[in-house]
KEDRENVO-302405 format. One record per residue (C-alpha): residue number from 1; x, y, z; residue in three letters. Coordinates in steps of 0.2 Angstrom, whole numbers, plus 2048, in hexadecimal, padded with zeros to 3 digits. Layout:
BEGIN
{NUM, {X, Y, Z}, 'Ala'};
...
This chain:
BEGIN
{1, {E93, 46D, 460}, 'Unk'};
{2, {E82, 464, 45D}, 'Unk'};
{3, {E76, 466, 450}, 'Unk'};
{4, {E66, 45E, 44F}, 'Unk'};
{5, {E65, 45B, 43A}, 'Unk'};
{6, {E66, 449, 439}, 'Unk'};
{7, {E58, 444, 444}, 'Unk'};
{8, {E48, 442, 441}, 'Unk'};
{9, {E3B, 43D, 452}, 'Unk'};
{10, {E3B, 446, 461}, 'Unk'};
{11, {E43, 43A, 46B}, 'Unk'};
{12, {E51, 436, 45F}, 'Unk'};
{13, {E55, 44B, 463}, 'Unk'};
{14, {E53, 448, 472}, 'Unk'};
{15, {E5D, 43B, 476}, 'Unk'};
{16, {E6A, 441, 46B}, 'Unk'};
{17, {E69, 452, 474}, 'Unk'};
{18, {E6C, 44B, 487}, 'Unk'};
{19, {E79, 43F, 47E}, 'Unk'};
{20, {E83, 44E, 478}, 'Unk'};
{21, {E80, 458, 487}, 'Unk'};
{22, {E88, 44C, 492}, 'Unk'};
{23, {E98, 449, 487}, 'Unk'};
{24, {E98, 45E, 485}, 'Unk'};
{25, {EA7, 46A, 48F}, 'Unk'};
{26, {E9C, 47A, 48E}, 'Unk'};
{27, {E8A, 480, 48A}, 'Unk'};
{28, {E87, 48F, 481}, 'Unk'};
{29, {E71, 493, 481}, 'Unk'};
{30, {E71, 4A0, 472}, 'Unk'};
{31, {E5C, 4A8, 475}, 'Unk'};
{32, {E54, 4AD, 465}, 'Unk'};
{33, {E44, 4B6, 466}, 'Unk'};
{34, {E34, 4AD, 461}, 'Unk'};
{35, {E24, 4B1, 45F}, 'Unk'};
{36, {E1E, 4C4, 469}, 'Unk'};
{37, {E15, 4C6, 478}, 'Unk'};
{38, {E0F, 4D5, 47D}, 'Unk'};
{39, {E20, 4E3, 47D}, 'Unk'};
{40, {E2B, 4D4, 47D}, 'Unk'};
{41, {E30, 4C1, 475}, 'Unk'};
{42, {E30, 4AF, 47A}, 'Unk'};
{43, {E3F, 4A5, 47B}, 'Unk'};
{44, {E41, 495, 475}, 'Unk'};
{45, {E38, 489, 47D}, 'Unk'};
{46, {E41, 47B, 476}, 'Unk'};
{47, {E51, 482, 47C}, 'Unk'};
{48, {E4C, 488, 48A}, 'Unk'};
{49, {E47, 474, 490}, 'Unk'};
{50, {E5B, 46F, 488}, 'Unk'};
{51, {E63, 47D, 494}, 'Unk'};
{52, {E58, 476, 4A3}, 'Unk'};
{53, {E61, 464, 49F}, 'Unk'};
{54, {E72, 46C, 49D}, 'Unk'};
{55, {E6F, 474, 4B0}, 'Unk'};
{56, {E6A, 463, 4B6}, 'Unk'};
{57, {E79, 45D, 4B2}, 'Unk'};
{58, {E86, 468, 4B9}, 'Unk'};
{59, {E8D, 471, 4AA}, 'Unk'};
{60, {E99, 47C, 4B5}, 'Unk'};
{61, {E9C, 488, 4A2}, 'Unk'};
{62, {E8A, 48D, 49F}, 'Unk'};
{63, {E87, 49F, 496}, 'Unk'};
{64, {E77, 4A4, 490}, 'Unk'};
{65, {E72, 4B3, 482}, 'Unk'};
{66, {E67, 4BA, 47E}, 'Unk'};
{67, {E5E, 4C4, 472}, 'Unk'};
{68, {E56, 4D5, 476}, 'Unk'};
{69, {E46, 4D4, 47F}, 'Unk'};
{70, {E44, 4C1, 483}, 'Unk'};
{71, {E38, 4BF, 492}, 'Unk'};
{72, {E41, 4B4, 4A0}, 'Unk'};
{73, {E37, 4A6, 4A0}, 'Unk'};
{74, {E3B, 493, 4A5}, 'Unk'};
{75, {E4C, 490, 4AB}, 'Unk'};
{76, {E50, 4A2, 4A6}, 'Unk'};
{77, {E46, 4AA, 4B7}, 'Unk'};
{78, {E52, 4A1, 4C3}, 'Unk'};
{79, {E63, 4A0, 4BA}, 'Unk'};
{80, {E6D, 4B2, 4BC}, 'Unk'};
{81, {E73, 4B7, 4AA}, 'Unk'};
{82, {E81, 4C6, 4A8}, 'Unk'};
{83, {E84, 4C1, 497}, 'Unk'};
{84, {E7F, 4D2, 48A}, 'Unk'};
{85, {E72, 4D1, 47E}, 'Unk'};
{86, {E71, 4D2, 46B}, 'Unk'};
{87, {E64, 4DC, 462}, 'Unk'};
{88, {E64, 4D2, 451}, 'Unk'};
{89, {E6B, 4C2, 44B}, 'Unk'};
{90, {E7A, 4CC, 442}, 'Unk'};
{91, {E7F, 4D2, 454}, 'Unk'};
{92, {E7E, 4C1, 459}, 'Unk'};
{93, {E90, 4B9, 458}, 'Unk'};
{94, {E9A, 4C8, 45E}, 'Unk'};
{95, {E91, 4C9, 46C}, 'Unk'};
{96, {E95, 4B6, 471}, 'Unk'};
{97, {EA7, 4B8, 46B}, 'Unk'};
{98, {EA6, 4C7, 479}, 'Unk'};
{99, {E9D, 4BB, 485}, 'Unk'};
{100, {EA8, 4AD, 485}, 'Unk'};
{101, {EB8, 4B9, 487}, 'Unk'};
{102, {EB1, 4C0, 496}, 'Unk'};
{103, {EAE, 4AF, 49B}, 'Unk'};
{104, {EBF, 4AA, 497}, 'Unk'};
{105, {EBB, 49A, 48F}, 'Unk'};
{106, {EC7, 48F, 489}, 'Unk'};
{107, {ECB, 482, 47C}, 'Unk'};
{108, {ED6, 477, 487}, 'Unk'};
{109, {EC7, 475, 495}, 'Unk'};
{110, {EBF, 464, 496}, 'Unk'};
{111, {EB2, 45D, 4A2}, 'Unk'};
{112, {EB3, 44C, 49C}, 'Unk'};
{113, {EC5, 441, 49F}, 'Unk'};
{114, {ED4, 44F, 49E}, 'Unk'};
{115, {EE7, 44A, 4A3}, 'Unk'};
{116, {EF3, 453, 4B0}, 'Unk'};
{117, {F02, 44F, 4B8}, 'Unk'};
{118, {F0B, 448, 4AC}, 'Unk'};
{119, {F19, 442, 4B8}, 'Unk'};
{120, {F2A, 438, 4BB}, 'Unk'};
{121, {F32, 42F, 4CC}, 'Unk'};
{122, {F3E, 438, 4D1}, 'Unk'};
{123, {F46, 429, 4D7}, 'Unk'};
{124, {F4A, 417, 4CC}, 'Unk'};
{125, {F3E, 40B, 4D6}, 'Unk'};
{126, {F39, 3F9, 4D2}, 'Unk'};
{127, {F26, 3F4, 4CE}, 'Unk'};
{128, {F26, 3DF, 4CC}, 'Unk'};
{129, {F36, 3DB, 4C0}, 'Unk'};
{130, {F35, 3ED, 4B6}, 'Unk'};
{131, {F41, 3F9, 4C0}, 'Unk'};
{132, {F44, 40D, 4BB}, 'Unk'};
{133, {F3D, 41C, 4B9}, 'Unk'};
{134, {F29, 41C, 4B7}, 'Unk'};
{135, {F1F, 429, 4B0}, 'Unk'};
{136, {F0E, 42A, 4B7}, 'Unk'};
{137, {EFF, 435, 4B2}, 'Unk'};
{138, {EEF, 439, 4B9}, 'Unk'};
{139, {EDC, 439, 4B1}, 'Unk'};
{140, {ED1, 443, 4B6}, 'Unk'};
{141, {EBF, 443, 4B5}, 'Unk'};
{142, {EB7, 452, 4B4}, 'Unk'};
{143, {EA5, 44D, 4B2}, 'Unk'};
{144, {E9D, 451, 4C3}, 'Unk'};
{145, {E8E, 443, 4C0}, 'Unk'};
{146, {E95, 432, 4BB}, 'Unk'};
{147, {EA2, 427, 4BE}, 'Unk'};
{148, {EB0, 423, 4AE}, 'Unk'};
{149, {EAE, 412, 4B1}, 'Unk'};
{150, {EBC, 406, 4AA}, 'Unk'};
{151, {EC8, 412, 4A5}, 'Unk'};
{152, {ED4, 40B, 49E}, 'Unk'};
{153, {EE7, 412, 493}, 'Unk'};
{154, {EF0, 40A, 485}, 'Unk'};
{155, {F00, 413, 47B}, 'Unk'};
{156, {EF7, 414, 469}, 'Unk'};
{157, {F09, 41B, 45F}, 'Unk'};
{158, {F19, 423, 461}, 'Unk'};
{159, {F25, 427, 458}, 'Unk'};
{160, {F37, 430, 459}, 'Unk'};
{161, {F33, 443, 456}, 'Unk'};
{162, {F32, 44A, 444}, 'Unk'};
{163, {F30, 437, 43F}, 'Unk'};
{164, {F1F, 430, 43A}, 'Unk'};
{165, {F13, 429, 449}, 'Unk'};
{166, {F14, 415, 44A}, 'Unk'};
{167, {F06, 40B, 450}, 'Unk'};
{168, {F0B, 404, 462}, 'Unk'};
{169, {F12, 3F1, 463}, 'Unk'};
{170, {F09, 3EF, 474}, 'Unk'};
{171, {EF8, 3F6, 475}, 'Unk'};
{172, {EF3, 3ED, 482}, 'Unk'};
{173, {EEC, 3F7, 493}, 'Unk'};
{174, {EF8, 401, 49E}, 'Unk'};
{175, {EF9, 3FD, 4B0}, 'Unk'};
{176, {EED, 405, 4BD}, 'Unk'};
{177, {EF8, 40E, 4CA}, 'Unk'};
{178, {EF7, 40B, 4D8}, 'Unk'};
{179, {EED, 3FB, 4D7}, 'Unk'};
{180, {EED, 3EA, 4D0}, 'Unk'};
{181, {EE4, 3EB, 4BF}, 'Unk'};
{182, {EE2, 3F5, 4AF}, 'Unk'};
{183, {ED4, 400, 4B2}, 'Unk'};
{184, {ECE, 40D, 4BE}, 'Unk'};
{185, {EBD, 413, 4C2}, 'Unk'};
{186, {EBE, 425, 4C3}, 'Unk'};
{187, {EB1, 42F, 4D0}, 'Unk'};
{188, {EA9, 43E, 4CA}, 'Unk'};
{189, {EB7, 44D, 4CB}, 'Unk'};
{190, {EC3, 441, 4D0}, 'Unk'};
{191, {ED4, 43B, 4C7}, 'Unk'};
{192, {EDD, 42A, 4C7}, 'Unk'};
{193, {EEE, 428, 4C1}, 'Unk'};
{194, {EF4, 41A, 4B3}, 'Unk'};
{195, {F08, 413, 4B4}, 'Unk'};
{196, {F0C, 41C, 4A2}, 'Unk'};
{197, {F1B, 412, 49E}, 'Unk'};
{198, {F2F, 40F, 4A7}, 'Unk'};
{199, {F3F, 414, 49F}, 'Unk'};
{200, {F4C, 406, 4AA}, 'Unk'};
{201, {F4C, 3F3, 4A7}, 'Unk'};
{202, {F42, 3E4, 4A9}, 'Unk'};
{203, {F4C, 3D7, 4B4}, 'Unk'};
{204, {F45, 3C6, 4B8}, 'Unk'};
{205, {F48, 3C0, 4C7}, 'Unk'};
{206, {F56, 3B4, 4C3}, 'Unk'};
{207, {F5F, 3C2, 4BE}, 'Unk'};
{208, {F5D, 3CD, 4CF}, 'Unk'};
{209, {F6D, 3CF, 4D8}, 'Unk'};
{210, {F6C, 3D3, 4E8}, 'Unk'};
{211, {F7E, 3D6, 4ED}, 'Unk'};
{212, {F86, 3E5, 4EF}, 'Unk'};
{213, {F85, 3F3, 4E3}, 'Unk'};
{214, {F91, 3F3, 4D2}, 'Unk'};
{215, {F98, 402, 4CC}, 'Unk'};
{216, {F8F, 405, 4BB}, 'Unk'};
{217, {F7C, 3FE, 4C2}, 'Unk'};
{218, {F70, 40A, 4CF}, 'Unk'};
{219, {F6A, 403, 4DF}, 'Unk'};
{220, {F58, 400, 4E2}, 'Unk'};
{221, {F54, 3F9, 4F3}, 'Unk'};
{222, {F62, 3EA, 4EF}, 'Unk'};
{223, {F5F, 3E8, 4DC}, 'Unk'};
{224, {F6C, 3EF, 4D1}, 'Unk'};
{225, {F65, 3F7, 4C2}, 'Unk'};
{226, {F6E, 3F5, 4B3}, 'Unk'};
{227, {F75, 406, 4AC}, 'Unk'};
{228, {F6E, 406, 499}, 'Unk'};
{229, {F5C, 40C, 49B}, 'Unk'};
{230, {F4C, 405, 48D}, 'Unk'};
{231, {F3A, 40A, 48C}, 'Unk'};
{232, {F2D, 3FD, 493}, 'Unk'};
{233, {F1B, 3FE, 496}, 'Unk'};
{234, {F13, 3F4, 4A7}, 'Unk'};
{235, {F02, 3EC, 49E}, 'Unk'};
{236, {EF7, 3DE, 49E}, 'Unk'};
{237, {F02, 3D4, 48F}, 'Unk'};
{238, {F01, 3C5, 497}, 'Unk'};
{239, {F16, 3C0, 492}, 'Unk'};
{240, {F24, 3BA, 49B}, 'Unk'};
{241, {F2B, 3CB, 49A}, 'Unk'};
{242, {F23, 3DC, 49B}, 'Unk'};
{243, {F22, 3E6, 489}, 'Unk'};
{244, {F32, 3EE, 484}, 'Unk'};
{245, {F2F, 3FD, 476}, 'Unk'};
{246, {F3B, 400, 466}, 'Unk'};
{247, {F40, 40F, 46E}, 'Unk'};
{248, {F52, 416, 470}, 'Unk'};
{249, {F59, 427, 47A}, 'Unk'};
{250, {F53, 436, 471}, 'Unk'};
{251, {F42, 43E, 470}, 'Unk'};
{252, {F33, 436, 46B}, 'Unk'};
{253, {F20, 43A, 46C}, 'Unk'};
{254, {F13, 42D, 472}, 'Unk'};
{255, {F02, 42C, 470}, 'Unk'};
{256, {EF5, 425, 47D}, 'Unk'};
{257, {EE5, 421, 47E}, 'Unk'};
{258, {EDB, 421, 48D}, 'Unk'};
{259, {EC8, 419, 48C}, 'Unk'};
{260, {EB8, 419, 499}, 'Unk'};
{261, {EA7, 413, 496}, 'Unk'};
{262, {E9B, 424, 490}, 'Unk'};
{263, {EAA, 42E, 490}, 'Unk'};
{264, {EB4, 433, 47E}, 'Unk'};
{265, {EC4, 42B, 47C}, 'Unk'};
{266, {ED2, 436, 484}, 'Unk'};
{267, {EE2, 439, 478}, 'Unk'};
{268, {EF1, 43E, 480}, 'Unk'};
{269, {F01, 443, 476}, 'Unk'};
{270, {F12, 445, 481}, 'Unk'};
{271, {F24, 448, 47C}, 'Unk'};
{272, {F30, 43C, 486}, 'Unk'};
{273, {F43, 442, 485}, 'Unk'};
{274, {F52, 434, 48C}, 'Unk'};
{275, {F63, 42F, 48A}, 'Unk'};
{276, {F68, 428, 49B}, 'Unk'};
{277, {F60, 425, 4AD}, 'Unk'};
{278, {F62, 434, 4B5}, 'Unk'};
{279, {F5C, 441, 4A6}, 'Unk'};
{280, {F4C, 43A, 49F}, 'Unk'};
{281, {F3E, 449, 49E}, 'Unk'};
{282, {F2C, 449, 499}, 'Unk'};
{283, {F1D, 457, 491}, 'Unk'};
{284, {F0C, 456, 48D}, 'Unk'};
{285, {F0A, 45B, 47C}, 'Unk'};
{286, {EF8, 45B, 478}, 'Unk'};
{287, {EE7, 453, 47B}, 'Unk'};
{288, {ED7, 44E, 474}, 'Unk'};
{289, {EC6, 448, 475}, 'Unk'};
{290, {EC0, 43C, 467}, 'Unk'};
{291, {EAF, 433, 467}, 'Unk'};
């Protein structure tokens, strides 16, 4: 929510008011009665130009309320409004907590960048000298007017669960799937999907057997994969040998951060469960916006 209290021209409100209307989910328009005319009241003129700015850009969650006896004037006379009115200001907030249940809004709704999919291969595969079990997850971008251009992922912490959160070794960016780089430009109501981290091995080339399978390794294509699992991210480090993290089977919670330019940065907390190949499993705990 914005309030206009720290500003003091006209065009630092309204600047700031189109800035926080672009980085808002939802608009709510709450119409107080002005000054009388005739049997009836004005609106508010002001508010009446912000709702106009909010419909120009594609707010899909727009409700409007208003008080008893506010002529439909400006934007008002061509927008269809269902929402009950409220005859004094003490009405005022049941009648929106009645407005947005009927609505069904919820808190977990984003138009800006959300994350979905959280998922794992099925299969081991290889990618370069890192070879396991990837966990991929998409971005989506649910602004319907611009572009998250440079979006880029880094793992901020993790930490075993019940333990305290430790800052991330490697905070360097996450690969782009499916493309060679780091970042993704992400269309209007569109989604990209970042290379999260793998649970397998990092072999260099030397060490690549191609003979036939052993025993105790798992075949992929005609690499053998060694049979004790670690936790590495695919990023930009420029090392010899991809980033390996401190982490051991059990359960852990991870932290990442997703960024794009005029977006809010995108937290993303996930549990990750592992003790072998063949039983690693995955859950999106929670995420936030931050500015």
């Amino acid at each position: 929510m914005y309030i206009a209290i720290d500003v003091q021209t006209i065009l630092e409100i309204n600047t700031g008011i189109i800035r926080e209307l672009k980085n808002s989910d939802c608009y709510l328009f709450v119409n107080f009665r002005r000054e009388p005319i005739r049997d009836k009241y004005r609106g508010s003129l002001f508010s009446n130009q912000e709702l106009a700015i909010a419909y120009a850009l594609g707010f899909e969650r727009l409700l409007v309320i208003n008080q008893d006896g506010i002529l439909s004037e400006g934007m008002l006379a061509y927008i269809g409004i269902n929402t009950e009115t409220f005859p004094t200001v003490n009405d005022c907030f049941a009648t929106i907590e009645r407005a947005l249940d009927r609505a069904e809004w919820t808190p977990d709704y984003s138009r800006r960048l959300m994350a979905d999919r959280l998922r794992l291969t099925d299969e081991v595969i290889s990618y370069g000298s890192l070879i396991g079990r990837f966990l991929y997850v998409d971005v989506l971008n649910q602004r319907p007017d611009i572009a998250a251009l440079e979006a880029t992922a880094r793992l901020s912490e993790f930490g075993r669960r019940g333990e305290p959160m430790l800052p991330s070794p490697i905070r360097s960016p996450l690969k782009a799937t499916g493309r060679p780089g780091f970042s993704h430009t992400i269309f209007p109501k569109s989604w990209e999907a970042f290379d999260l981290l793998c649970i397998g091995t990092y072999t260099r080339p030397s060490e690549v057997n191609f003979s036939a399978p052993a025993a105790s390794g798992t075949l992929v294509g005609s690499v053998i994969v060694p049979p004790e699992p670690r936790v590495y991210l695919n990023t930009a480090l420029d090392v010899a040998a991809a980033p390996r993290l401190p982490i051991s089977p059990g359960r852990w919670q991870l932290r990442f951060e997703f960024f794009a330019i005029d977006f809010p940065v995108l937290s993303v907390l996930l549990e990750l469960t592992f003790s072998s190949w063949n039983d690693p499993s995955v859950q999106l705990l929670a995420q936030e916006q931050s500015s």
